[in-house]
C-alpha positions in Angstrom: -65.6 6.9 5.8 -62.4 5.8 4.3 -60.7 2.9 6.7 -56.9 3.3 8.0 -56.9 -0.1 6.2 -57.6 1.0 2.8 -55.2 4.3 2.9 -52.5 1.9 3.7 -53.5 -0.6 0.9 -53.7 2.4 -1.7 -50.5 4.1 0.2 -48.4 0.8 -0.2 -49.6 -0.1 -3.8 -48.2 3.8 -4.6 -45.1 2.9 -3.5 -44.3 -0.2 -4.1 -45.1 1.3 -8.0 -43.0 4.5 -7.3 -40.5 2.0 -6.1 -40.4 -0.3 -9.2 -40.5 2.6 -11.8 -37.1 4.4 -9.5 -35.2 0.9 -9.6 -35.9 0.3 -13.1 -34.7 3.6 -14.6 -31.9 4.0 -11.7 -31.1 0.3 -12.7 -31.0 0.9 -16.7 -28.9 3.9 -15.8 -26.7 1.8 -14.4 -26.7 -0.6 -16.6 -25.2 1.2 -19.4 -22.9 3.3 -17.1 -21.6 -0.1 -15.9 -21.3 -1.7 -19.6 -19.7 2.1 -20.6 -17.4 1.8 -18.0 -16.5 -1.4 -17.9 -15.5 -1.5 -21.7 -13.2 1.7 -21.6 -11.3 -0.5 -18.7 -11.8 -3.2 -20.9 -9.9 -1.9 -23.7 -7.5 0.4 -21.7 -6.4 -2.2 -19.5 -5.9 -4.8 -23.0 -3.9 -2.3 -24.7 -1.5 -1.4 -21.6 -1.2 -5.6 -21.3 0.0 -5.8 -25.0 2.0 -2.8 -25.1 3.8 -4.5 -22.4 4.3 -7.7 -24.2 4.9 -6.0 -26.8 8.0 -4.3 -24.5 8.9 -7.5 -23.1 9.4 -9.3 -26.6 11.2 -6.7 -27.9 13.4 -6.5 -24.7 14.2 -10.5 -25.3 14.9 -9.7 -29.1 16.7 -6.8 -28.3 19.2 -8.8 -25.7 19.4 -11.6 -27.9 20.9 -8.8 -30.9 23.1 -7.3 -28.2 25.2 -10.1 -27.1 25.3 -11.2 -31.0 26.6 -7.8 -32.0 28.8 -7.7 -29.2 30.5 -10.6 -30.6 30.4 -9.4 -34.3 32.2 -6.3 -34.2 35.1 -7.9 -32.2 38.9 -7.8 -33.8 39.4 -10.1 -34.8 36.1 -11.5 -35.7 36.3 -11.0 -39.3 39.5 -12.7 -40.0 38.2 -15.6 -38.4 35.3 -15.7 -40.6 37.2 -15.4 -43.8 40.1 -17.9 -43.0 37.9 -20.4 -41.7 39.3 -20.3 -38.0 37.0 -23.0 -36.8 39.1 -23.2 -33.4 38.0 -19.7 -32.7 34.4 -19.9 -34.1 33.8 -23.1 -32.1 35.2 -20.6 -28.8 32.7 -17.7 -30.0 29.6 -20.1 -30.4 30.5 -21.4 -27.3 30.3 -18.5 -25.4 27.2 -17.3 -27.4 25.1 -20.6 -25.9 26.3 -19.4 -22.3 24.5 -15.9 -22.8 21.2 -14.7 -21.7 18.8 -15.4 -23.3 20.5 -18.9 -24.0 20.2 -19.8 -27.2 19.5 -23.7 -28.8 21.5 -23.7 -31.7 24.7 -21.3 -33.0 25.8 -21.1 -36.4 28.2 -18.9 -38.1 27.6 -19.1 -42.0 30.2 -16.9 -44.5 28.9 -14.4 -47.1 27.2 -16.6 -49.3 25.6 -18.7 -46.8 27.9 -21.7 -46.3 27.8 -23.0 -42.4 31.7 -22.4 -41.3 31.0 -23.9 -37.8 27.3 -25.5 -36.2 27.2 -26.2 -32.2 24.9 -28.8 -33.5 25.7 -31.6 -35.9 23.4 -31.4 -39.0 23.3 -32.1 -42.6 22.1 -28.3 -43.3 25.3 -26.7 -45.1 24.1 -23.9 -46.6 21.3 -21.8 -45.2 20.6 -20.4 -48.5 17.6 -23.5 -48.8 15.7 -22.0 -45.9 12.3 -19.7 -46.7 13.5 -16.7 -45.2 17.2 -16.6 -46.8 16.3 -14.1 -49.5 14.7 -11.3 -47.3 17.6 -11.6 -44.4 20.7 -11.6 -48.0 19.6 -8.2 -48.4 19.6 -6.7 -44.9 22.8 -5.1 -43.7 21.9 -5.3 -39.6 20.6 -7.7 -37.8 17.3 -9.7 -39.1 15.0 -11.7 -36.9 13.2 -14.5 -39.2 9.7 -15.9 -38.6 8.9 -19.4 -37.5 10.1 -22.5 -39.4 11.5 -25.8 -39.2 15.1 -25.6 -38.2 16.7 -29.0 -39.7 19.5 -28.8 -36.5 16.4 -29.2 -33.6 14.1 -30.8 -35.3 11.9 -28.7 -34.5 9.9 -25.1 -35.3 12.1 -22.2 -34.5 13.2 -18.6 -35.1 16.3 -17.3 -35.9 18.5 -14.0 -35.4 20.9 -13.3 -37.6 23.8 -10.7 -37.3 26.3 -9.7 -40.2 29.9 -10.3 -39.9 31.9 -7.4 -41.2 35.6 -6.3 -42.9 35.2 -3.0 -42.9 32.0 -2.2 -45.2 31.7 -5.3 -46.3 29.8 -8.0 -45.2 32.2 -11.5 -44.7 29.9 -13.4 -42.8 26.7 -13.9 -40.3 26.4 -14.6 -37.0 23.0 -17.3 -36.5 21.5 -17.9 -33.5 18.1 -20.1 -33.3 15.4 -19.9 -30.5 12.9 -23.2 -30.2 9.0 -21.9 -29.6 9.1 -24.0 -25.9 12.7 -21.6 -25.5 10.6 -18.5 -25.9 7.5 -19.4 -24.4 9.3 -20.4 -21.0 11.0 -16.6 -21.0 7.4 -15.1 -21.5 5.5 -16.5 -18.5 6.8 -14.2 -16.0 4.9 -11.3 -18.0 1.6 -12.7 -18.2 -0.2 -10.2 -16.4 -3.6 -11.9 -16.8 -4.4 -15.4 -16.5 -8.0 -14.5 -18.4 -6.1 -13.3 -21.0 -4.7 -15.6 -24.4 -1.5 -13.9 -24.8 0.0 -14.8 -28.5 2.8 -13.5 -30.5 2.8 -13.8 -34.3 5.5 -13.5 -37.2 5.0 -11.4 -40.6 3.1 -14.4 -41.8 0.6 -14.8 -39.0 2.2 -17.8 -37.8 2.0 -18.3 -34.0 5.6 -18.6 -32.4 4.2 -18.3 -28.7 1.1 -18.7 -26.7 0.2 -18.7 -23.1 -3.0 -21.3 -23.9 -2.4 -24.1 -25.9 -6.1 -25.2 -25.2 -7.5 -22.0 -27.5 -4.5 -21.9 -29.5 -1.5 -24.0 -30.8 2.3 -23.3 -31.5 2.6 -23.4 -35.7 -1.0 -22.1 -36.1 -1.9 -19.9 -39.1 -3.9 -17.4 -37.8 -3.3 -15.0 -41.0 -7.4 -14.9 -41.7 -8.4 -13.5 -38.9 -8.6 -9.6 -38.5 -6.4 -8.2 -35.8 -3.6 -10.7 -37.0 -4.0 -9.1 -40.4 -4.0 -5.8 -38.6 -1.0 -6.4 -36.5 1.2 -7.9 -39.4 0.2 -5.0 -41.3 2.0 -2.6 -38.3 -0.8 -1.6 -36.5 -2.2 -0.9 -33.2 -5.7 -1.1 -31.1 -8.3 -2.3 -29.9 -11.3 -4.6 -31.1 -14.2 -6.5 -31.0 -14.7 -9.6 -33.3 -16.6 -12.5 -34.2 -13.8 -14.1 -36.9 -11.6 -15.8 -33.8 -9.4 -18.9 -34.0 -12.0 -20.5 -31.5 -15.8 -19.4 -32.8 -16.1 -17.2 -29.8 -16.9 -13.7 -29.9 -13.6 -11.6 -28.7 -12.1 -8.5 -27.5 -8.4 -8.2 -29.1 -5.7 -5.7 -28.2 -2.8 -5.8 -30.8 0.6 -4.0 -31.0 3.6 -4.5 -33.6 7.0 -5.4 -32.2 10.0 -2.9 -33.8 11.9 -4.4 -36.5 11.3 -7.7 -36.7 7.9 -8.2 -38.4 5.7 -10.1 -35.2 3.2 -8.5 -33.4 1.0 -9.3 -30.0 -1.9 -10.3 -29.8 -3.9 -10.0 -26.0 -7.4 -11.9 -26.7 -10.2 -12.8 -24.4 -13.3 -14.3 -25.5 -16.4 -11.5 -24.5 -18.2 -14.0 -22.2 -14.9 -13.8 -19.8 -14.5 -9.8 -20.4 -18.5 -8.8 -19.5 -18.4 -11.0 -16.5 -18.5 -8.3 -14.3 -21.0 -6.7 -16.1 -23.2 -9.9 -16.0 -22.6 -10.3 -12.5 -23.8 -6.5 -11.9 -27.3 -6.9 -13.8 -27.7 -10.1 -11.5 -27.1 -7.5 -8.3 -29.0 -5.0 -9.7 -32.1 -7.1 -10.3 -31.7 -8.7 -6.4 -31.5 -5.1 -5.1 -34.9 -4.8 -7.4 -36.1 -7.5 -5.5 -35.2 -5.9 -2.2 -36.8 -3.0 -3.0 -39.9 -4.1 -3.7 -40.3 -6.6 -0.6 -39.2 -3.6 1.9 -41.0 -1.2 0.1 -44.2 -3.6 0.4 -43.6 -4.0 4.4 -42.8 0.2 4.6 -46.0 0.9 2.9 -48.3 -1.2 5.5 -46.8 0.9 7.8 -47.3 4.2 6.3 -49.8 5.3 8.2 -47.9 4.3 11.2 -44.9 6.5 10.1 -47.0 9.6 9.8 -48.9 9.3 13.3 -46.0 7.6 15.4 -44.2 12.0 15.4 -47.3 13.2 16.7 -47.6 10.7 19.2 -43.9 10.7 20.2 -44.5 14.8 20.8 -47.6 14.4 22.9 -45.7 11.5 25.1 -42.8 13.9 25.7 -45.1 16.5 26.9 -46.6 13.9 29.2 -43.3 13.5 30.5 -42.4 16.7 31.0 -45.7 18.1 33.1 -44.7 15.3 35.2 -41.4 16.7 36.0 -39.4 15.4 33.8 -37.5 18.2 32.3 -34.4 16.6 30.5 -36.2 14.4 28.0 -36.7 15.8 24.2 -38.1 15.3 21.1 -36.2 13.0 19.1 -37.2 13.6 15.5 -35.2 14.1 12.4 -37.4 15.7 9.5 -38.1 18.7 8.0 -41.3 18.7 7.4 -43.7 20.9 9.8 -43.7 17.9 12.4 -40.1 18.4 12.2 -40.1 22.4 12.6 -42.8 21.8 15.9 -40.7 19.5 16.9 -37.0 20.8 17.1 -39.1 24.5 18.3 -40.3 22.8 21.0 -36.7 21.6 22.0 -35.3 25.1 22.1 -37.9 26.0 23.9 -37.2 23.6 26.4 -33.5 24.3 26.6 -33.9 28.0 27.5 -36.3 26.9 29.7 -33.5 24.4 31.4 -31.2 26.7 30.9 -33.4 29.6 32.8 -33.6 27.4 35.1 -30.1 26.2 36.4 -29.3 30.0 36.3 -31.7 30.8 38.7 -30.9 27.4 40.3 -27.2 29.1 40.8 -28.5 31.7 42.1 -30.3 30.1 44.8 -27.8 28.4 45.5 -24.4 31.2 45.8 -27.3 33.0 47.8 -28.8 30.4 50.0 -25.3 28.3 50.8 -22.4 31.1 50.3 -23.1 34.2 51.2 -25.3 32.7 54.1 -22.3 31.2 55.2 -20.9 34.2 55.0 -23.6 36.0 57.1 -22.7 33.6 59.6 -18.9 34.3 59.8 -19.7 37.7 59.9 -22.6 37.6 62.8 -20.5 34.7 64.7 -17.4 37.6 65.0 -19.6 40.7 65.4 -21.6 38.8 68.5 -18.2 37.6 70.3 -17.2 41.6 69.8 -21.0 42.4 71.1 -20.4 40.8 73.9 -16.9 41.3 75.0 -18.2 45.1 75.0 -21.6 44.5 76.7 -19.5 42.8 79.8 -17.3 45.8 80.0 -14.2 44.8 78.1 -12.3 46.5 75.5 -11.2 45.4 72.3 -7.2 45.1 72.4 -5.1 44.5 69.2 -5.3 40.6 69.5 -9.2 41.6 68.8 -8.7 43.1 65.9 -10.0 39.8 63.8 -13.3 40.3 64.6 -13.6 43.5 63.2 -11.0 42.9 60.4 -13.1 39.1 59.6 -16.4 40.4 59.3 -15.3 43.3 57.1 -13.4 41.0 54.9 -16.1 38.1 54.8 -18.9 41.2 53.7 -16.5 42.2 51.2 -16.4 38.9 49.4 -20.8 38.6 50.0 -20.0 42.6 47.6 -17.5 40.8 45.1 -19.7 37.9 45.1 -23.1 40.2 44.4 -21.1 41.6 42.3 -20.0 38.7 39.5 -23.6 37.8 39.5 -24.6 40.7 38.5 -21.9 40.4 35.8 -23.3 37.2 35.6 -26.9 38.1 34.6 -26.0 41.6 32.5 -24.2 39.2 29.9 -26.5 36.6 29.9 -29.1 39.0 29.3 -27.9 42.0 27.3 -26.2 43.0 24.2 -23.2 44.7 25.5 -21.6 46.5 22.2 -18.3 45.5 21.2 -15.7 48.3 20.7 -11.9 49.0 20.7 -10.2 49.1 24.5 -6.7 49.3 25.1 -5.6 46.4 27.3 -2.3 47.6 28.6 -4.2 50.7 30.0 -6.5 48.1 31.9 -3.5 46.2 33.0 -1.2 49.5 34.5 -4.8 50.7 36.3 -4.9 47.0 38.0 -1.4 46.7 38.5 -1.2 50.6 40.7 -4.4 49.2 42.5 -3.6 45.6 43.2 0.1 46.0 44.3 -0.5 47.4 47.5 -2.2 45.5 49.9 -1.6 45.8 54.0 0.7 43.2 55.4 1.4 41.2 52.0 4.6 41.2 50.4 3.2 41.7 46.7 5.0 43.3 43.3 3.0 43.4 40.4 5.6 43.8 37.3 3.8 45.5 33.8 5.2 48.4 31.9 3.3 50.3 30.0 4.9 50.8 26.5 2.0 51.3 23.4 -1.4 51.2 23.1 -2.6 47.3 23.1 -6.3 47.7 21.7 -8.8 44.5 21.4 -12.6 43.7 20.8 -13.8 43.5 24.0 -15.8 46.2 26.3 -15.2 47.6 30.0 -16.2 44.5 31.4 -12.8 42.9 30.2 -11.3 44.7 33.3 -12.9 42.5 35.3 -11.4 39.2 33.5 -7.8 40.3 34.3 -8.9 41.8 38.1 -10.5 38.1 38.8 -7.2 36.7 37.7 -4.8 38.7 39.5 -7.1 38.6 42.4 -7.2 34.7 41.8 -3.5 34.7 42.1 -3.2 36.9 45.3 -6.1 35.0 47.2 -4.6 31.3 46.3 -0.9 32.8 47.7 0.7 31.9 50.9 0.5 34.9 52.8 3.7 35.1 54.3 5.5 34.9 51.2 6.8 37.4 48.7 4.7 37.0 45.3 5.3 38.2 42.1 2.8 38.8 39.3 4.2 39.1 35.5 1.6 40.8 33.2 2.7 40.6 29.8 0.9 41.9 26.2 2.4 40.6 23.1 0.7 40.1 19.2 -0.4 36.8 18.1 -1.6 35.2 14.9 -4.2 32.6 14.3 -5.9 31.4 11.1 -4.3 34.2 9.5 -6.1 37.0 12.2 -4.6 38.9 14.7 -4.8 38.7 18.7 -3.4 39.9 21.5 -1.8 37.2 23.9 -2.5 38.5 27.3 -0.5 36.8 30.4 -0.8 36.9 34.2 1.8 34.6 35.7 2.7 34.2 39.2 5.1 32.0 41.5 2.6 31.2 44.0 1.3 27.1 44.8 0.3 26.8 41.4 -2.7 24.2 39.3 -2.1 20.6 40.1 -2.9 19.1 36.4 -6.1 17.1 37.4 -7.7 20.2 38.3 -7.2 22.4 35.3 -9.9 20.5 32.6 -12.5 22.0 34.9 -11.2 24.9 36.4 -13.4 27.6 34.3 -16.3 25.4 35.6 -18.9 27.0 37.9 -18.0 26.5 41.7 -14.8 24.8 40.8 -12.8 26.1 43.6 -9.4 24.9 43.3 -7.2 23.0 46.4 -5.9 25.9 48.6 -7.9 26.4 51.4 -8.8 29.8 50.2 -12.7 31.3 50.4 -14.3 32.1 47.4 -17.8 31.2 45.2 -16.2 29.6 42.4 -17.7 32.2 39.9 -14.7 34.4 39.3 -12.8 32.2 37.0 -15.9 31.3 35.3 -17.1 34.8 35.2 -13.4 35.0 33.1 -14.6 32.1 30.8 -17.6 33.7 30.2 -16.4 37.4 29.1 -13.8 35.7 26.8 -16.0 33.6 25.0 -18.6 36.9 25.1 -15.0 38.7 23.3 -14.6 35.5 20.9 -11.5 34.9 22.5 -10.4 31.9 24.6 -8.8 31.8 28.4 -6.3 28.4 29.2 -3.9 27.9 32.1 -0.6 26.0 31.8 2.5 26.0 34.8 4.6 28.7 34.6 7.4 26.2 34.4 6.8 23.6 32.3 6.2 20.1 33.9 6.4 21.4 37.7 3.0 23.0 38.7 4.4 23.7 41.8 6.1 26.9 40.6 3.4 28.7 39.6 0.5 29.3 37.2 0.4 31.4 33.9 -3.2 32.0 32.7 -3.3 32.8 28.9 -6.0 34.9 27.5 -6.0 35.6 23.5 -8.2 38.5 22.7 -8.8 39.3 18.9 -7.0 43.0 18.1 -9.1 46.0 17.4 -8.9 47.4 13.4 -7.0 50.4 13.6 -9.5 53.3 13.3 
């Protein structure tokens, strides 16, 4: 015979292999979904980061060539130029070093190159000597140089360089020069990733800004390597290379900037970019881990999983032959243990449920209509004997006659809702079109006179009002007019509005039936649980309790719904309205 012991051994070994096999290939999957993934966000998010330097450089240049311009095309600008006004060029390059982006150096050179006015003192006379002279003679708008030593600063700058003009000719230029630390300080705001080695480049490849002076300098030719050879050549993407400034391995977004020769660069060395996807393959193989170790623990207790339902099942129906009715299964599965198991809970709850019926029963006919009885006998034996002794029953008498006939008439009514009661519970009464109004005019003619009670009923009957419902929905709107007169004051006039009027609800149509009255009305803490069984309201009327849920009962059996609310909003004191919604019949 094969021991428990060994089932579980072979059981656990199965899935502690199933286990490994699932995590591997769900791992591997996930893997390359996560490397897939993670290098389209990679490369999407690199290209919007240069795309906006890219904006952002060519915002500054573009501000820079505005306020120049601005300044060129003025009056008198050209005259000044050509007669030498130094007074007023010494004013313009003044006011030029006050702009924004503020500039290190201004000089205003004539047509052949000569420096008319410098804000800075320098040997330099003639810009004609400097490399990038030749390509900026020959441009007729403005021209934005690449990096080189600017004798004035003494240091490596760039230059912009507007034209001066009389008419179609070109008298002049308007200089202005940008040190690298200048530019560098305006980009740090835009750095949108600290990861990132943001660098901007000239046509040569020379580097005029960057964000990491520890991967690369200011002044650096990085002309060799490929996405600065693809950038200075006007282009834009996205790469992966090995040929970096630094010997790592590198993902490198690159976009030109408009009219000026430079590009952007956005770099980060692949170690720094597949982080995330290193740190993923770490989690990936602990969850492996994991998996294995609870799988190991689940598979010793196997065996214990498969018997534990069966023995659960056989404790509840322990529990239950003792008396106690209210416990249940509790199993989730759908496996046969699972279909045994949640059959043997209905069974039980129409079993409870068969049994608070009949425990209603017992109890309207063992507590209220034996209550009843007793009114009744306790008035009938006072009468019995008044006429045994010899006496006659005078008008003042009258209640024990009157008492008893009433009190036997609510034992009928009350018969009466249980059978109700009991014929929907346990038939299929067909649905079929009635007409409501019809119902409410027969009730209203029947209800509205009633010996020594001051009682008008108002309906009028207009058009047929048909709904889904069956002859028993009389009884829902006598139960609440009844409701209504019983909970009166006696000795007051009441009034009774029926009303019928169409209603919509998720697109269907209903009929919004009301009975409203101006009697004591629903103090608020009663109405949650006034449909409930015996829930007998606060007058000091008699009744079972069944009528209102007898209403609850035929509305929900019509797939309709029954509320009350106060007939004036916010005072229950003047009156109830009960609210029934019926679903309208098709028209035939």
């Amino acid at each position: 015979m094969v021991s428990w012991n060994s089932i579980r051994t072979r059981e656990m070994l199965v899935l502690i292999l199933a286990c490994v096999l699932v995590v591997l290939v769900l791992g591997s999957t996930w893997i390359y979904m996560a490397k897939q993934y993670i290098e389209n966000d990679i490369y999407s998010s690199d290209i919007k980061d240069s795309l906006h330097m890219a904006e952002s450089v060519t915002m500054y240049l573009n501000d820079i060539i505005h306020n120049i311009e601005v300044i060129s095309v003025g009056p008198d600008m050209a005259s000044w130029v050509i007669e030498n006004d130094t007074g007023h060029l010494k004013q313009l390059s003044d006011n030029l070093l006050m702009s924004s982006p503020k500039p290190d150096g201004v000089a205003i050179v004539n047509e052949t190159g000569h420096v008319l006015y410098g804000s800075r003192p320098t040997n330099l006379t003639n810009i004609t000597i400097l490399s990038w002279y030749g390509d900026m003679s020959g441009n007729n708008g403005s021209y934005v140089t690449g990096l080189y030593h600017s004798p004035p600063l003494n240091d490596y700058a760039f230059a912009i360089l507007t034209p001066v003009k009389n008419n179609s000719s070109i008298v002049g230029r308007i200089m202005v020069v940008y040190t690298q630390e200048n530019f560098q300080d305006s980009l740090k705001e835009h750095n949108l990733d600290p990861r990132d080695n943001i660098i901007v480049v000239d046509g040569h490849g020379d580097v005029i800004s960057s964000n990491d002076l520890g991967a690369v300098n200011r002044n650096t030719d990085l002309s060799p390597y490929t996405p600065v050879q693809k950038v200075i050549r006007g282009e834009s993407g996205v790469i992966t290379h090995n040929d970096s400034w630094d010997g790592q391995s590198r993902i490198s977004a690159y976009q030109p900037i408009p009219n000026s020769g430079w590009g952007v660069i956005v770099s980060t060395p692949t170690s720094v970019e597949y982080r995330p996807l290193y740190d993923q393959i770490e989690l990936i193989l602990g969850i492996m881990a994991i998996f294995i170790a609870v799988f190991s623990i689940l598979g010793y207790y196997v065996s214990k999983f498969l018997a534990d339902p069966i023995i659960d099942l056989s404790r509840t129906m322990q529990r239950i032959s003792s008396g106690n009715s209210d416990v249940r299964v509790k199993m989730q599965r759908k496996d046969e243990l699972g279909i045994l198991a949640n059959t043997f809970n209905e069974m039980m709850d129409k079993l409870e449920e068969a049994k608070a019926q009949s425990d209603i029963y017992l109890d309207l006919m063992g507590h209220d209509i034996n209550n009843m009885n007793q009114v009744a006998l306790g008035n009938l034996e006072l009468a019995d004997t008044m006429i045994r002794s010899g006496k006659t029953l005078g008008k003042g008498d009258e209640g024990l006659i009157t008492k008893p006939i009433s009190v036997l008439e609510d034992s009928s009514n009350l018969i009466d809702n249980l059978r109700k009661l009991q014929k929907i519970k346990t038939e299929e009464l067909p649905i079929k079109a009635i007409d409501v109004s019809k119902i409410l005019k027969g009730l209203k003619d029947q209800c509205s006179s009633i010996a020594g009670r001051d009682i008008r009923i108002n309906f009028e009957y207009t058009a047929e009002r048909m709904v889904r419902a069956n002859e028993l929905v009389k009884d829902v709107f006598s139960n609440l007019i009844w409701n209504a007169i019983k909970h009166s004051n006696p000795d007051k006039p009441l009034v009774i509005n029926l009303d019928v009027a169409e209603a919509l609800e998720g697109g269907k149509k209903y009929y919004r039936i009301t009975v409203e009255d101006n009697g004591p009305g629903i103090a608020e803490v009663i109405k949650p649980q006034l449909f409930s069984r015996y829930n007998r309201g606060q007058t000091k009327a008699k009744g079972s309790g069944l009528g209102l849920y007898l209403v609850k009962t035929l509305v929900d059996k019509f797939s309709g719904r029954v509320w009350v609310e106060d007939r004036v909003d916010g005072d229950h004191m003047q009156g109830a309205r009960f609210v029934v919604l019926l679903p309208a019949a098709e028209p035939s």
